[in-house]
C-alpha positions in Angstrom: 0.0 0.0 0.0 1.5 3.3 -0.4 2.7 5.5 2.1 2.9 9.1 2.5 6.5 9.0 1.3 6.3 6.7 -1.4 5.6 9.2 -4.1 8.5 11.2 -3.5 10.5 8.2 -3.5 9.6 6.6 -6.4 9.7 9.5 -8.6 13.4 9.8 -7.3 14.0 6.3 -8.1 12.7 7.0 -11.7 14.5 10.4 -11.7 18.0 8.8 -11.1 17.3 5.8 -13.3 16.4 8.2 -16.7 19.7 10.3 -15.7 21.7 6.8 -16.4 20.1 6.7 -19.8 22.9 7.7 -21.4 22.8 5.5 -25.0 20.6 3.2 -26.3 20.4 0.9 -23.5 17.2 -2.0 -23.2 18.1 -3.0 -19.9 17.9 0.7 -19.0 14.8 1.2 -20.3 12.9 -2.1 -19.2 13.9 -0.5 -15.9 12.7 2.7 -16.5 9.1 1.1 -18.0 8.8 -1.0 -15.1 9.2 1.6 -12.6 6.3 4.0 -14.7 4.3 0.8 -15.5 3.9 -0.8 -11.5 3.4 3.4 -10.2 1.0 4.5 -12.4 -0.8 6.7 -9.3 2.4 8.7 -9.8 1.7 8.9 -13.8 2.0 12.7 -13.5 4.9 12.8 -11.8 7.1 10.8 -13.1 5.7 11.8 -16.9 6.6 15.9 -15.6 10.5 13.8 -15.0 10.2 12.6 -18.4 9.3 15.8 -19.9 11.9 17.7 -18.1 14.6 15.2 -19.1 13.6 15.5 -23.2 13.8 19.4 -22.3 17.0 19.0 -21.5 19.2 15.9 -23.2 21.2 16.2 -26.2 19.7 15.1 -29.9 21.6 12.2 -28.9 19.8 11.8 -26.1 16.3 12.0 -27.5 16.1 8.8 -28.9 16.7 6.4 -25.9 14.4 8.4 -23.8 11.2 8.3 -26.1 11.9 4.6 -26.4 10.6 4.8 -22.4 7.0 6.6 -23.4 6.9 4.6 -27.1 7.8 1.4 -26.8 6.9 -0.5 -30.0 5.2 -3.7 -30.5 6.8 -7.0 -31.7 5.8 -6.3 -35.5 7.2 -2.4 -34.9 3.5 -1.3 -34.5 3.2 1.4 -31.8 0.0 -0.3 -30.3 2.1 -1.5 -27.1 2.5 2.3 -25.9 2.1 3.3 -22.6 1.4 6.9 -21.7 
């Protein structure tokens, strides 16, 4: 059940994971889609983390992170997205 803390601490948790997201990295962002997919009371929060991070990554950047919000389906569909 969650606590009062909880929401601060996940979006931290989800915060420092998406700063390690430095290339390309699945296992990086299974993490990171985990994390938003079992806290999705803290949708907002961790999608105003997300947001902020695009703001502020390089073009190189970009790509791995909107892997995290577009993930896409086994034939390369985009009907497995999460947002």
């Amino acid at each position: 059940m969650d606590g009062p803390g909880d929401s601060a601490e996940i979006v931290e948790d989800f915060k420092e994971a998406l700063l390690d997201l430095k290339i390309n990295s699945k296992p990086a962002i299974d993490v990171l889609t985990v994390i938003a997919k079992e806290n999705t009371t803290y949708a907002e929060a961790i999608s105003d983390v997300l947001e902020e991070h695009i703001k502020t990554v390089s073009l190189e950047g970009i790509f791995p992170t909107s892997l995290i919000v577009f993930r896409p389906g086994p034939n390369g569909n985009s009907q497995h997205c999460w947002y």
